[in-house]
N, C-alpha and C positions, 0 to 999 in steps of 0.2 A: 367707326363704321359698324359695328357691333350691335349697336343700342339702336343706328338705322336699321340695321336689318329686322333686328329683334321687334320691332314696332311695325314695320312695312305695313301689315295688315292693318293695323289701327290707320294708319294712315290714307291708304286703301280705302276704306269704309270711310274715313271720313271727308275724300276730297270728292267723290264721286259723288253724283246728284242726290239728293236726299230723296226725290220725287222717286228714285226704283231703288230704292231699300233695298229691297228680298234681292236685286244685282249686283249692289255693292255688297250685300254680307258673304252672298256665293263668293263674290272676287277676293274677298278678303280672307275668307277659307281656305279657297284657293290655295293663296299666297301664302299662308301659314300653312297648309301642308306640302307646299313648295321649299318653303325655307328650312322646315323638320325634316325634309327629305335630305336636302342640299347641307345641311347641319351633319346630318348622322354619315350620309358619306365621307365629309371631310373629315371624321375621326371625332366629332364633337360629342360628349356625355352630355346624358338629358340632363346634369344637376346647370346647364349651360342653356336649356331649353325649357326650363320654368314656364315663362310666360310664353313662348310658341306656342308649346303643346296649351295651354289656357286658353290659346285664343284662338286656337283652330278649335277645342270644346265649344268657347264662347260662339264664335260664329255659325258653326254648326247647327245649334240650337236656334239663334238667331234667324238664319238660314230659313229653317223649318218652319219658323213664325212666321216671317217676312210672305213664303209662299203658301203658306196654307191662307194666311188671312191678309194680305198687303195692304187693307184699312185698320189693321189692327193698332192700338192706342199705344203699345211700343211702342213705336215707330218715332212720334213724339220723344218719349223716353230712351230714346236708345243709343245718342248719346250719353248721357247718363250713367245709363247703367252697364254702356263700355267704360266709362269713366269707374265707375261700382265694382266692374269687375275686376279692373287692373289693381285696385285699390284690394283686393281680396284675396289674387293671387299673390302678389306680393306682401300682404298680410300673413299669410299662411307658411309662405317661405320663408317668413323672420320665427314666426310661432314655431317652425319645426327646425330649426335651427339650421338651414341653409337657405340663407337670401338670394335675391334671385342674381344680383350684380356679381355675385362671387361668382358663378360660373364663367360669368361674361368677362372678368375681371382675370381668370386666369387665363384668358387667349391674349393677355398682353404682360403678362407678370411669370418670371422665370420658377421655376415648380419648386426649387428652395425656399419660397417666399410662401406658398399656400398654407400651408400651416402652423404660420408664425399670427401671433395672438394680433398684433398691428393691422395687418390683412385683414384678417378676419372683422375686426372692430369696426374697418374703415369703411368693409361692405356692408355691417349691418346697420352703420349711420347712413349710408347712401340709401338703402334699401327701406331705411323707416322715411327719410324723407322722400323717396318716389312716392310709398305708401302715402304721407298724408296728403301731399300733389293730388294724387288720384281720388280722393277720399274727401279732399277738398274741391276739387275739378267736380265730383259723382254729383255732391249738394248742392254745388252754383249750378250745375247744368240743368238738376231738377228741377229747382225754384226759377227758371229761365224758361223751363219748358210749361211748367207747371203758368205764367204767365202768360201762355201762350206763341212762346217766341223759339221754340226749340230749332229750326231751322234758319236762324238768322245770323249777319254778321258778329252779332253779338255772341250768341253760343259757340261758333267759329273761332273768333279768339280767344273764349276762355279754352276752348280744347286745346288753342295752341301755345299757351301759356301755362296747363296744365302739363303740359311736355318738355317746353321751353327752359320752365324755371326750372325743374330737378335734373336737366341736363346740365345746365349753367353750372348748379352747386355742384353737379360730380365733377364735373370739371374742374371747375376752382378747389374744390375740397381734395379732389386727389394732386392736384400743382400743390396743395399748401401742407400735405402729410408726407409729400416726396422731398418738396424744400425742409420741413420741419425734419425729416431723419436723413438728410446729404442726400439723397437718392436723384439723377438727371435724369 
């Protein structure tokens, strides 16, 4: 449920009509400072709110594009470079040594575990494969867009493949690190 929540906005921006942009990015803002809100009440640290707080940034800016110019040639691109952007936050969280899944990862892992070198290892293999997900997702979407198709069922599915697959692998990857050390 986590990694849902954590994403909502991308989600948001991505199901809503691409025809009103500048309203799906507001919604998607929104949403992301809904969940940052709803996060910090429930006792949640920002090292747990990486990419929220990125993508209320992201949208934000977005936002501002979307309504100053709404023919603006982002718009095209902007999957993309939601794709670009996620791929940068989560870059940046490996670069400074806390990934973004270890936040997310301790609202399901008992606090004797957080600091154990395993943990740690297991988030920043997760966390580099989001990375190139998104980083791979950012390039097909460009070259998609760039072809003139950025609105299409085609760009659709790579976003939701871009999501899909490094959910899968967290998934399987943490059943296969709990099985490999006895852990149920």
């Amino acid at each position: 449920m986590s990694y849902l929540r954590t994403f909502l906005p991308w989600i948001v921006f991505a199901v809503l009509p691409s025809g009103s942009w500048q309203w799906a990015a507001l919604a998607a803002l929104v949403v992301a400072v809904a969940v940052i809100v709803q996060q910090i009440r429930a006792g949640v640290g920002l090292d747990a709110l990486i990419i929220e707080v990125g993508s209320a940034v992201f949208f934000a800016v977005l936002a501002v594009i979307a309504f100053a110019n709404p023919d603006s040639g982002v718009h095209d691109y902007s999957a993309a470079l939601s794709a670009g952007t996620l791929a940068v936050i989560a870059g940046v969280s490996l670069a400074i040594g806390k990934p973004f899944t270890l936040g997310i990862a301790k609202g399901s892992t008992p606090r004797e575990v957080w600091g154990l070198k395993p943990f740690i290892q297991t988030n920043v293999i997760i966390t580099a494969v989001w990375t190139a997900a998104f980083a791979l997702t950012a390039v097909v979407l460009a070259l998609v867009a760039h072809a003139g198709n950025a609105h299409s069922t085609t760009a659709t599915v790579i976003q939701i493949a871009g999501f899909a697959v490094p959910m899968i692998f967290t998934v399987r990857y943490v059943a296969h690190v709990q099985a490999k050390a006895g852990v149920r």
